[in-house]
C-alpha positions in Angstrom: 71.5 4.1 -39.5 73.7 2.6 -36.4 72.6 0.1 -34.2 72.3 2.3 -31.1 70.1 4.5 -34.0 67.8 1.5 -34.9 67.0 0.1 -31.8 65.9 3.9 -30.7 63.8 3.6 -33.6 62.5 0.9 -32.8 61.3 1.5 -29.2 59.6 4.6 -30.6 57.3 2.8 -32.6 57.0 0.0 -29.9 55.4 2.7 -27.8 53.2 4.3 -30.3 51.9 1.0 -31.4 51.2 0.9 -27.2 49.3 3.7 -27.1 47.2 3.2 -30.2 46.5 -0.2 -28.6 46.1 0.3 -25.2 44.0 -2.6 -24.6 45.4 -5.6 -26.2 48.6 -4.3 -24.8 47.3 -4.2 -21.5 46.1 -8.0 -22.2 49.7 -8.8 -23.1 51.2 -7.3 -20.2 49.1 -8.9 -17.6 49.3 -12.6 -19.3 53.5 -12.6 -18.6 53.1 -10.6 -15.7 51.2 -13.5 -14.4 52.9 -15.6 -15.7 56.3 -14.6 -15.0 55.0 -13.6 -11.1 54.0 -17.3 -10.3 57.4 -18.8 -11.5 59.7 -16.4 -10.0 57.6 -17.2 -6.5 58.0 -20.8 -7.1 61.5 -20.9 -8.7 62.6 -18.4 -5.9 61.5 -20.8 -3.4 63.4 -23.5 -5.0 66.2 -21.8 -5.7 67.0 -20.8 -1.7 65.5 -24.1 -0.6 68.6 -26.0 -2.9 71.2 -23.8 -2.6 74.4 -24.3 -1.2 75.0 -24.0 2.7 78.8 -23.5 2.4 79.8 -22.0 -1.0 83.4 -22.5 -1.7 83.9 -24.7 1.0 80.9 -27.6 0.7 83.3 -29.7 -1.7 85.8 -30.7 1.5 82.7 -31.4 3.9 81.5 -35.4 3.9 79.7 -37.3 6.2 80.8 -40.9 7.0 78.0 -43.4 7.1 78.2 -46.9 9.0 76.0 -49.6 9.5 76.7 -51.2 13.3 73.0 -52.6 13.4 72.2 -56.4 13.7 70.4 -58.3 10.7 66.6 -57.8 12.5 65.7 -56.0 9.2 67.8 -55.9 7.1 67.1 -55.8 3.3 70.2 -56.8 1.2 71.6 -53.3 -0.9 70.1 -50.5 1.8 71.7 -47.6 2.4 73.7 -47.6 6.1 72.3 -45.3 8.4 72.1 -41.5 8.3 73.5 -41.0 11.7 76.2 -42.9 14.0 76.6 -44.3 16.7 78.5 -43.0 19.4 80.9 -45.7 19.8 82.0 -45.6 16.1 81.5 -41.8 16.6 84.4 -41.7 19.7 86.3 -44.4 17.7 86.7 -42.2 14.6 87.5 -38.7 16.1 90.0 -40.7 18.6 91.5 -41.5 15.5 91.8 -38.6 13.5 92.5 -39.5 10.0 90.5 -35.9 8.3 91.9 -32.5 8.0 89.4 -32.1 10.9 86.4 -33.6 12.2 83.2 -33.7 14.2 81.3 -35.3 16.5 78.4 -33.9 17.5 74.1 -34.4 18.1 71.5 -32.0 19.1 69.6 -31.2 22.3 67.3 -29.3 23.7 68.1 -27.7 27.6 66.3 -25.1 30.1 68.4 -22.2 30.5 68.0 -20.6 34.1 69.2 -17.1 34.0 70.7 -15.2 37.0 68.1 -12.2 36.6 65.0 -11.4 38.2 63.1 -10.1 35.7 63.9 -13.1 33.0 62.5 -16.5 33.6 64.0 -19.8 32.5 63.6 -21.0 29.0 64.1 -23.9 26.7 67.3 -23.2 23.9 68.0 -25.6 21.3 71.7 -26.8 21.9 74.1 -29.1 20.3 77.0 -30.9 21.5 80.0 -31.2 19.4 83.3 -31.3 19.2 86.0 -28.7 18.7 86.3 -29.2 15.5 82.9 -28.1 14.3 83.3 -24.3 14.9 86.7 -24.4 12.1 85.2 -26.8 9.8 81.9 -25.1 9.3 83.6 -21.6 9.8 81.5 -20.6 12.3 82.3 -16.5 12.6 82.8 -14.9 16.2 81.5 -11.8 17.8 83.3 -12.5 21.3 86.1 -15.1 22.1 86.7 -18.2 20.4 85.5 -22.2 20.2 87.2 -24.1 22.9 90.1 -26.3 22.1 90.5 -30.6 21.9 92.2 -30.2 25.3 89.0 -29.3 26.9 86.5 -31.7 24.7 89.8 -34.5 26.3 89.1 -32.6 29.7 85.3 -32.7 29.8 85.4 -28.6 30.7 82.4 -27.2 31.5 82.8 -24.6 28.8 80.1 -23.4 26.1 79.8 -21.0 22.9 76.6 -19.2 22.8 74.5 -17.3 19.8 73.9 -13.7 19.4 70.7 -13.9 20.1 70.5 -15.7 23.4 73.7 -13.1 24.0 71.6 -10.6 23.8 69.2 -12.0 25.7 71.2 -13.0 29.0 73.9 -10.4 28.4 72.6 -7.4 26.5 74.6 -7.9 23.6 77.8 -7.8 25.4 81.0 -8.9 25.7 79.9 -12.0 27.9 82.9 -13.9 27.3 84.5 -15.5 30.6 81.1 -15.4 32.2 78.6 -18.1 33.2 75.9 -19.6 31.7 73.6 -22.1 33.6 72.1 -24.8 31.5 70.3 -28.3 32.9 71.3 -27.0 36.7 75.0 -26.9 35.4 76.9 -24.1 35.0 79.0 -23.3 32.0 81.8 -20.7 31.5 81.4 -18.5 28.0 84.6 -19.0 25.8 83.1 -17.1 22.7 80.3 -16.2 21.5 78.9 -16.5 17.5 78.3 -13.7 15.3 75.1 -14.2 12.9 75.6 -17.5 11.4 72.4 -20.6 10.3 73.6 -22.2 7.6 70.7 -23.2 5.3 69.6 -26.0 4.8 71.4 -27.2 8.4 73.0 -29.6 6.4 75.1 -30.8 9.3 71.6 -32.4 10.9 68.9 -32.9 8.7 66.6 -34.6 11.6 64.5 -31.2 12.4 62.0 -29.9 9.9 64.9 -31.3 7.0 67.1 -28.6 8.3 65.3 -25.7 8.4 64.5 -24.8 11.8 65.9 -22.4 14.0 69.3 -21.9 14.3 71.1 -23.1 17.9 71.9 -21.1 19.9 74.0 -22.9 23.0 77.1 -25.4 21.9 78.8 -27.3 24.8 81.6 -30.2 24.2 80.0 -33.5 23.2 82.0 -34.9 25.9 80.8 -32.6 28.8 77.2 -33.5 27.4 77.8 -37.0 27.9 79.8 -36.5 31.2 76.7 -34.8 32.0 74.3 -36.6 31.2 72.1 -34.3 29.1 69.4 -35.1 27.0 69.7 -35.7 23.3 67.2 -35.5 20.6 66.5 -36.3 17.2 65.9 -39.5 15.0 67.4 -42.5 17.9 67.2 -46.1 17.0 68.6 -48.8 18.9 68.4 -52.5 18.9 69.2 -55.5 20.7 69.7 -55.2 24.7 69.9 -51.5 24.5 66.4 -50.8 22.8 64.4 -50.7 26.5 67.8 -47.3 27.3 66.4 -44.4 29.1 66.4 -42.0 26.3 68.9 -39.3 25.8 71.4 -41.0 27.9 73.3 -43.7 26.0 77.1 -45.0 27.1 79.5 -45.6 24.5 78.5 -49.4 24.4 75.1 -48.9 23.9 73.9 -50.1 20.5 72.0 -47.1 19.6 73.0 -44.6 16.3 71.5 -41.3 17.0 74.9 -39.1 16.6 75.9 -37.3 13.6 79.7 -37.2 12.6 81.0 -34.7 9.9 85.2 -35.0 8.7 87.0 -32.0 6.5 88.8 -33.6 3.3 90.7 -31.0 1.6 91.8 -33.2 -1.5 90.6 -35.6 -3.9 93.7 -37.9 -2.8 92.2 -37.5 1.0 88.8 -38.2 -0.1 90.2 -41.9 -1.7 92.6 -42.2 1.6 89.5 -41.8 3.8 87.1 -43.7 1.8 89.8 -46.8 2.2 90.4 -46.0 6.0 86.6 -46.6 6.4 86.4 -49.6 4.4 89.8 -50.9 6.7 87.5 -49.8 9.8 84.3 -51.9 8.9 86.7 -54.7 8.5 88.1 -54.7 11.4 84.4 -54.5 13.0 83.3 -57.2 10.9 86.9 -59.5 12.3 85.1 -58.4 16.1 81.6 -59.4 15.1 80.8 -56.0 16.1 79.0 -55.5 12.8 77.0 -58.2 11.0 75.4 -56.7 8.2 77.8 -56.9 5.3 76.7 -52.9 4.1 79.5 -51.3 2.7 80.6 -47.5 4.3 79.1 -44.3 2.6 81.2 -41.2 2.5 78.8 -38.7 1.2 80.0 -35.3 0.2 77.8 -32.0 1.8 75.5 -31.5 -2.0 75.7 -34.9 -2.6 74.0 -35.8 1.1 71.7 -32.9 0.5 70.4 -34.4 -2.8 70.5 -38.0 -1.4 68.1 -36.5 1.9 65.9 -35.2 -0.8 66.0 -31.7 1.1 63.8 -30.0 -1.6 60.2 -30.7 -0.4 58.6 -32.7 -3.2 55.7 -30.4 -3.0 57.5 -27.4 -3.7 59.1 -29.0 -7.1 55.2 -30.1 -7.8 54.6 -26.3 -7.8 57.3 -24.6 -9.5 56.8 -27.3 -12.4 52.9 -26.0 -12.1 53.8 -22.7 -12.1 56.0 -22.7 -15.2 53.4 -25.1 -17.1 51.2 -21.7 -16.0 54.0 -19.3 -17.8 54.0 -21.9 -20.8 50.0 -21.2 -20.9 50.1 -17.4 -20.4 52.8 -17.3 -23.3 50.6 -19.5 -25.6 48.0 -16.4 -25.1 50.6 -13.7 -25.5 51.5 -15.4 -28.8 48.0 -15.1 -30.1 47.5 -11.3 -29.0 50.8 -10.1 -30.6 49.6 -12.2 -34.0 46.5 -10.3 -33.5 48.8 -6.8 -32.9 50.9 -6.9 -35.7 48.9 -8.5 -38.5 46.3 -5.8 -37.8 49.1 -3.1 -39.1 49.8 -5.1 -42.0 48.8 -1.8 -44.1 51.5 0.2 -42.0 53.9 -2.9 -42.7 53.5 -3.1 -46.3 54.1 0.6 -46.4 57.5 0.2 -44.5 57.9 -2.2 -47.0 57.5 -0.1 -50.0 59.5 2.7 -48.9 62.5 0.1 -48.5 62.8 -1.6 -45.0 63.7 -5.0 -45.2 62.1 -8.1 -44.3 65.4 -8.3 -41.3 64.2 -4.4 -40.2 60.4 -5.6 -40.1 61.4 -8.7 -37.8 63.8 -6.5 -35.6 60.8 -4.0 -35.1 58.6 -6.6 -33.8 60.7 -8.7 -31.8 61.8 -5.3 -29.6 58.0 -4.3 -29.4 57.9 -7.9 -27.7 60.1 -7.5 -25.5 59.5 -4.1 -24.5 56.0 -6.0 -23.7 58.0 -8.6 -21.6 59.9 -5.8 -19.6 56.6 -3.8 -18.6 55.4 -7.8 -17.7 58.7 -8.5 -15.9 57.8 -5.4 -13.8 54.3 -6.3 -12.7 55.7 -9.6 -12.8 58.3 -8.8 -10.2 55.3 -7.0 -7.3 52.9 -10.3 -8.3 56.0 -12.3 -7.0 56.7 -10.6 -4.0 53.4 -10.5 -3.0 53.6 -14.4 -3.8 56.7 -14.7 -1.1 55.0 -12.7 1.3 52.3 -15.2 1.3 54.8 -17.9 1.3 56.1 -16.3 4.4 52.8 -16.3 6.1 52.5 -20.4 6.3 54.1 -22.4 9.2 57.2 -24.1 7.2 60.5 -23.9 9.0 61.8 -22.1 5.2 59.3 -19.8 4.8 61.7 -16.8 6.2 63.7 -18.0 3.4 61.4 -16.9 0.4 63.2 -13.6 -0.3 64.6 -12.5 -4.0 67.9 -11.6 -3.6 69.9 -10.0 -6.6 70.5 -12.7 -8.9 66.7 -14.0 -8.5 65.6 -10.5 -9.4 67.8 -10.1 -12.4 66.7 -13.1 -13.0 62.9 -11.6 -13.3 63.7 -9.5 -15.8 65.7 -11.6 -17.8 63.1 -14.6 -18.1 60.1 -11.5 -18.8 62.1 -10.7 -21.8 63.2 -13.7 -22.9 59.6 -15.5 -22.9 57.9 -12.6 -24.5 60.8 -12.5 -27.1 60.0 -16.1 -27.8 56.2 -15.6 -27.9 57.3 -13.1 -30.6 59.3 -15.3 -32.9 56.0 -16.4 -34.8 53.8 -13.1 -34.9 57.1 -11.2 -36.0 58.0 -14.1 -38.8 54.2 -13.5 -40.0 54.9 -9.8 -39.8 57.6 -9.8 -41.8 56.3 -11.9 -44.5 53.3 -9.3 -45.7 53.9 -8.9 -49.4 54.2 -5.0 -49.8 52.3 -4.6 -53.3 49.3 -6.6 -51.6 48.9 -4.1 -48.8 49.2 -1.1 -50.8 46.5 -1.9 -53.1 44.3 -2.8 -50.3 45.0 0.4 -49.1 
């Protein structure tokens, strides 16, 4: 008989044994079903929460980190600072030793639109510099990111979302039109298609990155020009701790900015990590920097792990919830023990009509696994209804908790893979029923 042959066999008598035991297979289906539906909720939750923001592309982002502050503080091997200030900031896209780079912090501005029937509103912003829209690969629906002439020039020029396209402009073209933000007004040069980048790895200070996405981006050098507020995690020290907040000059001794540089080789990566080691010397020669903290040049999953961007809660759970699966196998182990030495009669037969010990085990481990699959099913509604409840709670991911392909193969795969193991033992018993026993018991 082939293999194709055998295995047909086999899933005959898999479902024959179901319907003769209706019950315990019931029992069996639900224990992985529950088990299986808890873990896929939590790994799935995991899995989109540590997942990388830029595939293909995250291994030539970094983030430089400096430490300007004074000593007030200081505890000898801390890390520097996640963000920057803006006069190392300035210093370091003036100088322009990355493929590309970025200078850029977040905000938070009242939009007053030129229409009757739509009052003003508050849009999260950022300001950054040219550079971001390229390195991040930002997509376009309209137009194009402005150019470094016009971050030098301080133009009044902006890239908006789709969605606050749509809702000043219909969805249209609106490129070469203005946009009034903070009682200034600002000319569209492009607007973004759908693009939120999760985590928002490039600014980690809001809800660990998982907020909503911005929507208005104006030159970090217009902001300043301006005047507009920023947000975020701000610390200063010294003669500049008392600053209005929000507006900070590039002397102020205040870190609040983030700064982001595009490294597209390892060679690069060790002639940038020396170029910021050459910088902090130089500040150290000015006795602009005191504390002796040595630059960090962190690359985009290495800064994710280091931020911890998983909550801890949610690895609490999904270790729970497989401890849960680990408990519902356990069961499943006992009930298809139960199952199959109950037919040790019909075994023992098998037996003495000349299957081997190899055919016996076979048999067993497919019923198994046909009981994973019908488990892997159930399995896969208990977990959706598990990430629409996820859904439901006020976390800034919880619009995340959706299976996607390789989650729900992934379902299917763990259902018949745990059953298969919780089968190992009952179908090694199985097999070892000694054939002349059984049939005179019969």
């Amino acid at each position: 008989m082939s293999g194709n042959s055998q295995f047909a066999y086999y899933l005959q008598l898999a479902a024959r044994s179901f319907k003769r035991n209706k019950v315990l297979t019931a029992l069996m289906v639900l224990a992985i079903a529950l088990g299986i539906g808890a873990a896929m909720t939590t790994l799935t939750v995991f899995y989109v929460l540590s997942g990388d923001p830029m595939p293909g592309h995250s291994q030539n982002l970094f983030q430089p980190r400096l430490d300007p502050r004074s000593m007030t503080g200081y505890i000898p091997g801390s890390e520097p600072p996640d963000n920057i200030s803006r006069f190392d900031g300035e210093a370091l896209l003036r100088e322009a030793r990355a493929d590309r780079q970025a200078l850029m912090t977040s905000g938070n501005v009242a939009i007053e639109p030129r229409r009757d029937n739509l009052p003003a509103f508050r849009q999260n912003s950022r300001y950054t510099s040219a550079d971001f829209f390229p390195m991040f690969q930002v997509p376009f629906q309209y137009g194009a990111a402005w150019s470094g002439k016009e971050d030098e020039g301080r133009a009044r020029v902006a890239v908006i979302g789709k969605k606050l396209n749509e809702r000043l402009f219909g969805g249209g073209n609106s490129v070469g039109k203005s946009i009034w933000a903070n009682n200034h007004e600002f000319r569209v040069v492009g607007v973004i298609d759908a693009w939120h980048p999760q985590p928002n790895f490039y600014d980690l200070t809001v809800e660990r990155g998982f907020g909503e996405a911005e929507e208005l981006f104006v030159p970090f050098s217009t902001a300043r020009d301006l005047r507009m507020g920023a947000q975020g995690n701000i610390s200063c020290w010294g003669d500049s701790a008392d600053l209005p907040e929000g507006n900070y000059s590039a002397t102020a001794k205040c870190i609040w900015a983030q700064y982001w540089v595009e490294l597209n080789s390892p060679q690069k990566v060790a002639a940038y990590r020396q170029y910021l080691d050459n910088y902090v010397a130089q500040q150290r020669s000015a006795g602009v920097y005191v504390r002796p903290t040595a630059p960090k040049l962190d690359g985009l999953m290495q800064w994710l792990d280091y931020k911890r961007v998983v909550p801890a809660d949610v690895r609490l759970q999904m270790w729970l919830a497989f401890g849960f699966l680990a408990v519902c196998l356990l069961n499943t182990v006992g009930l298809l023990l139960a199952k199959f030495l109950r037919r040790s009669g019909e075994i023992g037969v098998r037996r003495a009509l000349g299957a081997t010990r190899r055919a016996i085990f076979a048999q067993c481990l497919v019923e198994a696994g046909s009981v994973g699959l019908a488990g892997g099913v159930l399995g896969l509604v208990l977990a959706q209804l598990g990430l629409w409840a996820v859904r439901q709670q006020s976390v800034g991911y919880a619009a995340l908790a959706r299976l996607d392909p390789a989650m729900l193969a992934t379902t299917f795969v763990l259902a018949v893979a745990a059953s298969v193991l919780a089968g190992l033992l009952p179908a090694w018993r199985a097999c070892q029923v000694t054939p002349a026993i059984q049939l005179k018991s019969q």
